[in-house]
N, C-alpha and C positions, 0 to 999 in steps of 0.2 A: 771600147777604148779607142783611143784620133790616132791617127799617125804619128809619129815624131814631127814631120816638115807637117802639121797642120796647125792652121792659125788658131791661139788661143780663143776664147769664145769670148764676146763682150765682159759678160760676169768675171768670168776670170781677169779679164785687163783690169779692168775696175777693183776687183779684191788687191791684186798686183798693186796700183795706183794707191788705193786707200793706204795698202800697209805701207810702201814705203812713205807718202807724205806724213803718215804717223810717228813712223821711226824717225825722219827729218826736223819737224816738228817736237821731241823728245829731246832731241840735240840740239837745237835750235832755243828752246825754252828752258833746257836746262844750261845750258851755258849763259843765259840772259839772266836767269836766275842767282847765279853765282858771279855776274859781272856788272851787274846794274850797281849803279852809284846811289839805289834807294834799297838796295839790299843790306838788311839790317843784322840777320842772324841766318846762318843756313842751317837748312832741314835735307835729310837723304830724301831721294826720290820714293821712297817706301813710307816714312813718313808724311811725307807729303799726301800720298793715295788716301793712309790714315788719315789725314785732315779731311779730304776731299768727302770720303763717307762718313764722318761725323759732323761733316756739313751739310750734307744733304738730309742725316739721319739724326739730328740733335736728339739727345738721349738714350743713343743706340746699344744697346748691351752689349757688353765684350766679347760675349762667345757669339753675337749674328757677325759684328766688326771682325771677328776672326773669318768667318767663313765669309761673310762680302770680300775680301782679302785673298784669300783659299789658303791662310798665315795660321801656322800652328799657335797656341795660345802665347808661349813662351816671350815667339819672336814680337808677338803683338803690344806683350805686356812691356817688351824691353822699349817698343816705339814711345809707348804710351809713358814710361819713365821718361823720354829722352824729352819728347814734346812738354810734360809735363814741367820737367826742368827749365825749360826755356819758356815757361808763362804762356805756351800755344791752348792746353789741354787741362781738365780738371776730369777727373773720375769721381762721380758720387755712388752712393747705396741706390742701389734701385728704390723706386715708388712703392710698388708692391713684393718686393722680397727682398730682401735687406742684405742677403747673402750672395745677389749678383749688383753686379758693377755696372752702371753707366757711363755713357763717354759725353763731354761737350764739350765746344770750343770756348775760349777765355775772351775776351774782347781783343785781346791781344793777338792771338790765334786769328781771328776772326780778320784782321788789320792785316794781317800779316797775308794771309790768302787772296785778301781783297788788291794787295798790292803786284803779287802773283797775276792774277787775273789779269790787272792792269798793262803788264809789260807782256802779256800774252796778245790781250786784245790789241793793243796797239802795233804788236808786229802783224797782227792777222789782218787788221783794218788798212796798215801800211797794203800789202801785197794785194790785197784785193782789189783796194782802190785803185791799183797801176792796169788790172784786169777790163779788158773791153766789158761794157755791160751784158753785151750778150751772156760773155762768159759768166758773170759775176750770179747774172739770174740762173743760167745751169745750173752753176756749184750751189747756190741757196734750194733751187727744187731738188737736185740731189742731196743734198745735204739732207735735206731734213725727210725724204725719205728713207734714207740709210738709217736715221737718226730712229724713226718712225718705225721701220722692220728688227732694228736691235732691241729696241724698246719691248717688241710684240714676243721678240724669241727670249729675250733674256730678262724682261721686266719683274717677273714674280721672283726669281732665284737672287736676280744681280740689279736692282733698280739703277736705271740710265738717266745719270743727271738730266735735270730738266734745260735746257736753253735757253741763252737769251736769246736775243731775236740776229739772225743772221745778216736779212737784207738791210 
């Protein structure tokens, strides 16, 4: 165990660093999401995660969308009604068993995420581009290292969207 007055260790600043620019970035994107003048309908930030893994997992059965989630079935089903209701979501019969549920997005859904993205990318592109390049290249080889070692610990349980391209 360190001392109280000893300086935290790199790893730690950096965990420090990540989480807060996350929780930033949370606040930041959800307030853009709720304020943009191309916001059409709003979705909970819960539903939204819902979208996120039946975007990456087209076809994804409801009970793995529960646990990618760590969402009891209940809470899932009520997202899944809500999305539903607003044209984002469709549930079908599974392929091979008729008695579990699949999840995918509608085109709609699909539009709706992509506009997401949009007012994402564009405050992300804003701030970096005000970024010296030196810096800019740091953050892309950290980035996608980070990206690269969450991938390795949590890819089989919790798969880590794929990326677009940073630099």
């Amino acid at each position: 165990m360190t001392a109280p007055d000893a300086a935290p260790s790199a790893s730690h600043q950096a965990a420090r660093s990540a989480s807060a620019i996350t929780e930033l970035l949370d606040v930041m994107w959800e307030h853009a999401r709720h304020s943009s003048p191309r916001a059409t309908t709003l979705s909970s930030t819960s539903q939204l995660r819902l979208m996120y893994v039946v975007d990456r997992e087209a076809g994804i059965r409801m009970r793995t969308a529960c646990q990618r989630l760590g969402s009891a079935a209940p809470t899932v089903t009520r997202m899944c009604d809500r999305l539903q209701a607003l044209g984002f979501l469709q549930r079908l019969p599974s392929t091979d068993d008729g008695r579990e549920i699949t999840l995918q997005l509608t085109p709609t859904g699909k539009e709706h995420l992509n506009r997401i993205r949009e007012e994402r990318d564009t405050m992300l592109h804003q701030a970096i581009n005000a970024m010296p390049p030196s810096q800019r290249h740091a953050l892309a080889t950290g980035l996608a290292g980070l990206h690269q070692q969450l991938d390795t610990a949590h890819g089989k349980d919790h798969p880590v969207p794929r990326s677009r391209s940073v630099a």
